[in-house]
N, C-alpha and C positions, 0 to 999 in steps of 0.2 A: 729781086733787084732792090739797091735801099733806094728810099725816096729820102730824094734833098730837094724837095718842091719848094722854090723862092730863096734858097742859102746862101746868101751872099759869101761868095768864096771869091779869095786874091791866088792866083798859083803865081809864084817866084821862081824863074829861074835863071840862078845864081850863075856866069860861067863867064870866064875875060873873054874865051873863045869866042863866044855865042854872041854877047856883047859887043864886042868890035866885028862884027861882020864874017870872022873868018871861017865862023862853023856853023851847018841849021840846027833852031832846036827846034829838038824832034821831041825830047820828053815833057818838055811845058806844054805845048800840045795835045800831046797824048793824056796827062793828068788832065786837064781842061776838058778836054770832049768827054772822060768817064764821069766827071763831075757834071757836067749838064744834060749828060744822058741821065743822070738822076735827076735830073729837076734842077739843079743847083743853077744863081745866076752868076756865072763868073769872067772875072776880068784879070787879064794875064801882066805881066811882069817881068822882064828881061834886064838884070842888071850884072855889071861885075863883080867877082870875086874880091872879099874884102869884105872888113868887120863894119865900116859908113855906110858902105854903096848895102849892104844886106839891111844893117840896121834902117837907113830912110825907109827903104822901100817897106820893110814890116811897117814902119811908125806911117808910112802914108797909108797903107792898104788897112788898118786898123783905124785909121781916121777916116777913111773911107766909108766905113760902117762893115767890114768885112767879120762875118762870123764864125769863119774857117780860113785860116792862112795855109799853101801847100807851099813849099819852096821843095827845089828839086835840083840839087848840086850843092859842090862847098862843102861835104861834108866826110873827105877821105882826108886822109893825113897829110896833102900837099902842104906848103908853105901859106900861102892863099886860101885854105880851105878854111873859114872863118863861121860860115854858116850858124854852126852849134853855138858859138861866142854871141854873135849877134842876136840869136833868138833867147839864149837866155838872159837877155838885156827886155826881153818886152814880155816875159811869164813870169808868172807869179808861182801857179802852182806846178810840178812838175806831173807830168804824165807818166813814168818811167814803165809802164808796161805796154805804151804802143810801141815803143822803140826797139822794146824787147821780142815781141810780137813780129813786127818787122825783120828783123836781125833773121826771129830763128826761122820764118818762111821765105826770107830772101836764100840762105843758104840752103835751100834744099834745092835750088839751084845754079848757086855757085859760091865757092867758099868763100871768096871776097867779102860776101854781104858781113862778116864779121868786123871789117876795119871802117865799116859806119861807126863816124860819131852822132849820128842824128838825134835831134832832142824833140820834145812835144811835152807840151804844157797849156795852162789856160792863164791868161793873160787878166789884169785885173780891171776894177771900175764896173761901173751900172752896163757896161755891157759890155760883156768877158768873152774871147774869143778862144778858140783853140787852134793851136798853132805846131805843126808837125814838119818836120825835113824827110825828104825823101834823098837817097843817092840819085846823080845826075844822069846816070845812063837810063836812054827811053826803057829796055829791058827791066831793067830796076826801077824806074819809076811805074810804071806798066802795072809790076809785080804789087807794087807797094802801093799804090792804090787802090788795086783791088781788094786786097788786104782790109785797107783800111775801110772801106766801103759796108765792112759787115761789121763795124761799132762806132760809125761814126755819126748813123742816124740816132741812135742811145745815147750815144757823149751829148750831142747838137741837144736832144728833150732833158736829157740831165743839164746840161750849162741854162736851159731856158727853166728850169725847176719842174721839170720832170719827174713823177714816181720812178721809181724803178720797175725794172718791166718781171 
């Protein structure tokens, strides 16, 4: 299991639906509870769809002192799906192979996972954060957590100047 013992983590999740009442989220949750079964200490985030409502909530949850951002929605090809726009407004460096990572174990169970635009990257200043999109469905979030769970206690000792292991 990784240990994220004390990580301040934000999970974001991005959805008009979920936002105005009309739908439960089920995958901000779900990302939430595998991050503090690692130890992680996290605090959640429910905002709408759109490149503002995505952007504040990064710019608060990094002011916050958050040192893992998870957003989970906003990232398929709808009109609204802004997510990706938003996050690469508060990274500096890109990540391009967790997205890739994600992509090619989301579709080994469904071909969809290809129309992710999901981005990840690390965010700049004296205390650099890394910041990853997940798709919105619990399924897909579920998946893409876990995923990440096996490089992200590595990223978290590299971003704090970590050897490499």
């Amino acid at each position: 299991m990784a240990d994220l013992t004390g990580v301040s983590v934000a999970v974001i999740t991005v959805s008009d639906r979920r936002a105005a009442g009309e739908a439960e989220d089920t995958a901000g949750p779900a990302i939430a509870h595998s991050l503090a079964s690692a130890g992680a200490v996290v605090t959640t985030w429910l905002v709408p769809d759109g490149l503002d409502s995505v952007r504040t909530a990064l710019d608060a949850a990094l002011a916050d002192g958050a040192r893992l951002v998870v957003t989970t929605g906003g990232t398929g090809v709808g009109p609204r799906d802004l997510t990706p726009e938003a996050t690469r407004g508060v990274i500096d460096r890109d990540l391009p192979g967790v997205p890739e990572l994600l992509r090619r174990e989301g579709s080994t169970t469904t071909p969809a996972a290809a129309l992710s635009r999901g981005r990840a990257g690390v965010t700049a200043g004296p205390h650099p954060a890394i910041v990853v999109n997940l798709p919105g469905s619990e399924r897909a979030a579920r998946e893409g957590v876990a995923t990440l769970l096996t490089v992200l206690p590595h990223a978290l000792s590299q971003l704090e100047g970590g050897d490499h292991a």
